[in-house]
C-alpha positions as a printed Julia matrix, in Angstrom:
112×3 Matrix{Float64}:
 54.97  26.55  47.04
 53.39  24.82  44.28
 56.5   23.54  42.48
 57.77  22.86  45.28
 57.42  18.84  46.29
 56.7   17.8   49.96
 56.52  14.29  51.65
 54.28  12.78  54.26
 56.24  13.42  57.45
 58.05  16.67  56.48
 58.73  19.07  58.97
 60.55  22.41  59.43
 59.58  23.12  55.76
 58.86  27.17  55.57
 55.38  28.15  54.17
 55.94  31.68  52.89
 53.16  34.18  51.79
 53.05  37.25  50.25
 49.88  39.37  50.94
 49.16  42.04  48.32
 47.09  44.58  47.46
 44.32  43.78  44.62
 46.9   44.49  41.78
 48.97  41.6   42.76
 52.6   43.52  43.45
 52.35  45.93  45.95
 52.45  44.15  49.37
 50.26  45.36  52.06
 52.09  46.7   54.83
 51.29  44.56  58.07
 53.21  47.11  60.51
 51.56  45.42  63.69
 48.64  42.66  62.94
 45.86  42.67  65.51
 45.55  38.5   64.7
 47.41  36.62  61.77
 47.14  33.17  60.82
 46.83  30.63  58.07
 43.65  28.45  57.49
 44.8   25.07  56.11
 42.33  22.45  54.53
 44.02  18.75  54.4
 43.19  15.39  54.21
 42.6   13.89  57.26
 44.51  10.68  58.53
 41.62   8.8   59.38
 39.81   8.77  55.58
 42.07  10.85  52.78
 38.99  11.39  50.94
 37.83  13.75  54.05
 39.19  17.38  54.5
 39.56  18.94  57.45
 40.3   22.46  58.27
 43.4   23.38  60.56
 44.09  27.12  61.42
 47.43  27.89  62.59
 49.29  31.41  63.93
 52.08  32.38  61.0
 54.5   34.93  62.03
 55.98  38.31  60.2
 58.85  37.09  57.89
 60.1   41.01  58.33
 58.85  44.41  60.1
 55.35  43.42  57.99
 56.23  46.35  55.29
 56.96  43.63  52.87
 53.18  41.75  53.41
 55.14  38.43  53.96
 54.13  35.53  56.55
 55.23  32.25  57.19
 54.45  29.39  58.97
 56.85  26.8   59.75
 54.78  22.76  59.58
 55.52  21.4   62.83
 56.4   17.81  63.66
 53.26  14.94  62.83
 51.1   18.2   60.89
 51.64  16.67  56.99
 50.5   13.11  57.88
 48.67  12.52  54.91
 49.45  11.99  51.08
 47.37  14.67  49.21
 46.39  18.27  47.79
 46.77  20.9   50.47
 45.29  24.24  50.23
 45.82  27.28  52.17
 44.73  30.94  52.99
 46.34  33.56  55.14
 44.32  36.26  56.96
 45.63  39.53  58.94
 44.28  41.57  61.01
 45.14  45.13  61.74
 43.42  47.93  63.15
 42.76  49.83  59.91
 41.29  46.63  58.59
 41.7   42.43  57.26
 42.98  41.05  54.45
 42.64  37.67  53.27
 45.3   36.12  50.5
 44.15  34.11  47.74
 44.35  30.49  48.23
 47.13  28.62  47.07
 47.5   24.87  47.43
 50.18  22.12  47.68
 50.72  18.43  46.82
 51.77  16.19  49.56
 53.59  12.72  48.17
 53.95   9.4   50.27
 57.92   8.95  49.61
 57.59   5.39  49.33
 55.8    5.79  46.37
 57.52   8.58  44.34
């Protein structure tokens, strides 16, 4: 999502992850996840220079064979102007996986 630009008040944008297995191609098969959800650190509204960490439920994009999740940002959630950075974690019975962290830029559109 890196190339990807996003402004301060987006919404409906589509947060897609892959999750793999440690040689970074073959997905790992989610089949049924006991708990799945994406841990977001942002700037908060009150002082930009101050993270704060948001964890949010992401949903299978397919049956969970092809490791992907997404989350879709909800109305009032990118408030802020600023770097993003995100982590998904599953759960399943046989075990958790955590993604590597990936991170986005948030721009105020007024001054693009």
């Amino acid at each position: 999502m890196s190339d990807c630009k996003v402004y301060v008040g987006d919404y409906g944008t589509k947060l897609l992850i892959t999750l793999t297995e440690c040689d970074g191609v073959t997905p790992v098969p989610l089949g049924t996840p006991v708990a799945q959800e994406i841990i977001f650190i942002k700037p908060t509204l009150a002082d930009p220079n101050v993270n704060e960490r948001v964890v949010k439920t992401s949903t299978l994009e397919t049956d969970g064979a092809d490791g992907k999740i997404y989350y879709i940002f909800e109305n009032g959630f990118i408030d802020v102007a600023g770097k993003y950075k995100y982590e998904a974690n599953v759960q399943l019975a046989s075990g958790k996986w955590t993604s590597t962290s990936g991170d986005f830029k948030v721009v105020d559109p007024l001054a693009v």
